[in-house]
C-alpha positions, 0 to 999 in steps of 0.5 A: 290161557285155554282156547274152547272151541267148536266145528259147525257144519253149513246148517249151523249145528255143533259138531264137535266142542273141545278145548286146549292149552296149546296154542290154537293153529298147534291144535288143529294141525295135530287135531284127528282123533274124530272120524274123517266125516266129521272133519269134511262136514266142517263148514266154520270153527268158533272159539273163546280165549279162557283163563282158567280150565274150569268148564265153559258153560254153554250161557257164554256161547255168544262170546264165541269168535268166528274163524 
């Protein structure tokens, strides 16, 4: 199983798109590889349950759940 997920600043747009294997709350605990600004600017994080790696295309976007 494999989380994609995406960081939305307060204007909606996409600040960053990953995706993991690990476990979801693992992965942004240990998530710091990006600028500090980016992470303050923040404002929801979206995210899909896949079950295969294979690229998720942006046609499911809506499939993507609000945390």
């Amino acid at each position: 199983m494999f989380y994609v997920y995406r960081f939305l600043n307060s204007c909606g747009d996409i600040i960053y798109v990953g995706k993991t294997s690990v476990g979801l709350k693992q992965r942004m605990d240990n998530h710091r590889h990006l600028p500090k600004c980016c992470y303050n600017e923040v404002n929801e994080i979206q995210y899909v349950c896949v079950n295969s790696c294979l690229l998720y295309t942006s046609d499911a976007a809506d499939d993507l759940t609000r945390v």
